[in-house]
N, C-alpha and C positions, 0 to 999 in steps of 0.2 A: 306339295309341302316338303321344303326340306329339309333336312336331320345334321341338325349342326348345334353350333354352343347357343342357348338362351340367352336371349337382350333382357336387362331389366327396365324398372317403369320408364326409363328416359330413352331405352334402343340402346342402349347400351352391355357390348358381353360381357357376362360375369367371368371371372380370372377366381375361380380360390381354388383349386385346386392344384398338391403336390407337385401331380403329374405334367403340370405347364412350365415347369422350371427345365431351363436349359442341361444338357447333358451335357456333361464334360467341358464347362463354359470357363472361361479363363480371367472371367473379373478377381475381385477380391475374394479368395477362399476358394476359387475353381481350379482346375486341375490345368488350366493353358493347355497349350494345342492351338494347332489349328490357324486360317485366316484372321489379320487381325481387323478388328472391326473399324478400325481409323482407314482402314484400305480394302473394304468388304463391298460388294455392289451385288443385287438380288433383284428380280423384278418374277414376280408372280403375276399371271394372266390367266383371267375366267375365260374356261373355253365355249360358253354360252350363257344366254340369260337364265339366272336360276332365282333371281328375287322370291323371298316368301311374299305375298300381297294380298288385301283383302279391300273389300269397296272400289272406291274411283282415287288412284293416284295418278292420275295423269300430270304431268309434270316430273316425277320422281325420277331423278338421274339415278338409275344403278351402279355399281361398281362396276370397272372392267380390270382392272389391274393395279397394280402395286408396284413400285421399287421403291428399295431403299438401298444409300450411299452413304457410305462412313466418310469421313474424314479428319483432319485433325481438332478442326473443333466441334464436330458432333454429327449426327446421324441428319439426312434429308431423305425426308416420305414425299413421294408425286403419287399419288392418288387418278387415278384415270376413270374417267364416266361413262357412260352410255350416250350422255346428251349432256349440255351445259349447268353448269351446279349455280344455282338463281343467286344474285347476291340478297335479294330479297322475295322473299317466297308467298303465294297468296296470303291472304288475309285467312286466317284461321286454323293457319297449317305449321308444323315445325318441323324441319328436318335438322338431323344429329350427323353430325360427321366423327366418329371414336379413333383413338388408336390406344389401344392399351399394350404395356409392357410390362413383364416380369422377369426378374434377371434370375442367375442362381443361386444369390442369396433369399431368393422369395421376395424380393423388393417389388414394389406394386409404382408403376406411374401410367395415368389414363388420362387422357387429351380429351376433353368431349368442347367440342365445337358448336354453338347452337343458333339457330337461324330461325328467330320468327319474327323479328324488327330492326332486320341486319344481324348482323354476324359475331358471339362476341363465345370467347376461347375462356375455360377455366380447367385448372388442372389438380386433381386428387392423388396423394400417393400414399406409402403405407403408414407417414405420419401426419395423414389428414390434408385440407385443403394447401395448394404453394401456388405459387405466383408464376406466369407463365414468362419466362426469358428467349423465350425461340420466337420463330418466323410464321405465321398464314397468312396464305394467300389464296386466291380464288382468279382463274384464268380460264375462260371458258368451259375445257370438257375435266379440266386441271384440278388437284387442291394439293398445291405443297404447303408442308411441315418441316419445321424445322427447332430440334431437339439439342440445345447444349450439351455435350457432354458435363459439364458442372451438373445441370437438373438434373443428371441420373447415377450423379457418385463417381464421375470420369470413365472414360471406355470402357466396357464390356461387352461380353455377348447376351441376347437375348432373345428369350421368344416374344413375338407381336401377334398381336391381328388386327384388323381395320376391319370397320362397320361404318356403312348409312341408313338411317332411317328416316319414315316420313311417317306423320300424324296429322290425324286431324282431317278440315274442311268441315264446316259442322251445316253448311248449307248440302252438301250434297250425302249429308249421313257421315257414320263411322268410316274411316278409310285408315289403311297403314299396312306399310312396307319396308322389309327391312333387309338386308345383301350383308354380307361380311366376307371378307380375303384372309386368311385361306374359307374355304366351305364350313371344314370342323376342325376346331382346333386350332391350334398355334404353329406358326411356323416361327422357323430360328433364324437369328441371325449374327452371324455370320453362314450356322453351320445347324443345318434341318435337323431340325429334331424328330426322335421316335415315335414323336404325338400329331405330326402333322399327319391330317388324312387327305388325298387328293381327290381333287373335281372327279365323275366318271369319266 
């Protein structure tokens, strides 16, 4: 079992706390410094399988890695598998694809992606549900994202993390698995924050 941030009822991380907000982040009311995020490129990569899991997932693509690239008109996530990400997933099953962000104003935006009769994106932020203006897509072991700068108040820095989870199959029992990028905690972007914790 591993010791990282808790999914809520959907597999989804919780984000409330202080300590997730960017340090020295250069949006609005940040101190600038730094890479700027229209020209920022990151990729973080699990250096083994570390899925938490319980029952029969069989099917369940893990995480393997992350980048994310700035550019002028806004941030793209590729999301990497272990195995192909189903465009449609057993009968009885859901799996969650997240990417949450927090900037340094404490601004909240969470992507949760849901797949149990195809594939459909909704997005909460910290003025309640918005309407998703970016890009997914699903390309075999792939899932890019793609984030406006508009949806997030115009460039800034921020912390993220990405999460997948699996639920369900109710013929073969309780079953559910869940991975998230970094392991615990948040990583920053353009510029690692003092909260990321690394893989061992």
């Amino acid at each position: 079992m591993r010791a990282g941030r808790s999914p809520d009822a959907n597999g989804t991380p919780s984000a409330t706390n202080d300590e997730d907000r960017p340090e020295g982040s250069g949006g609005p009311g940040g101190s600038g410094g730094g890479e700027a995020p229209e020209a920022a490129s990151l990729t973080v990569e699990e250096r083994k399988s570390d899925a938490t899991s319980s029952g029969d997932v069989t099917g369940y693509p893990e995480l393997s890695s992350a980048t994310l690239e700035g550019s002028d008109e806004g941030v793209t996530i590729e999301l990497g598998f272990a195995r192909a990400v189903p465009q449609k997933v057993p009968a009885g099953v859901r799996m969650t694809v997240a990417f949450s962000i927090i900037d340094a104003e404490g601004n909240r935006y969470l992507l949760n992606a849901l797949s149990d009769d195809g594939w459909t994106v909704g997005v909460v932020t910290s003025a309640g549900q918005a309407e998703f203006g970016g890009r997914f897509d699903i390309s075999g072991k792939r899932v890019t994202i793609g984030i406006p700068w508009t949806d997030l108040g115009g460039p800034r820095p921020f912390n993220w993390i990405a999460s997948s989870a699996w639920t369900g199959n109710p013929e073969k029992g309780t079953s559910y698995a869940f991975d998230s990028i970094p392991d615990s905690g948040f990583s920053g972007f353009p510029k690692t924050t003092g909260n990321q914790e690394k893989s061992p």
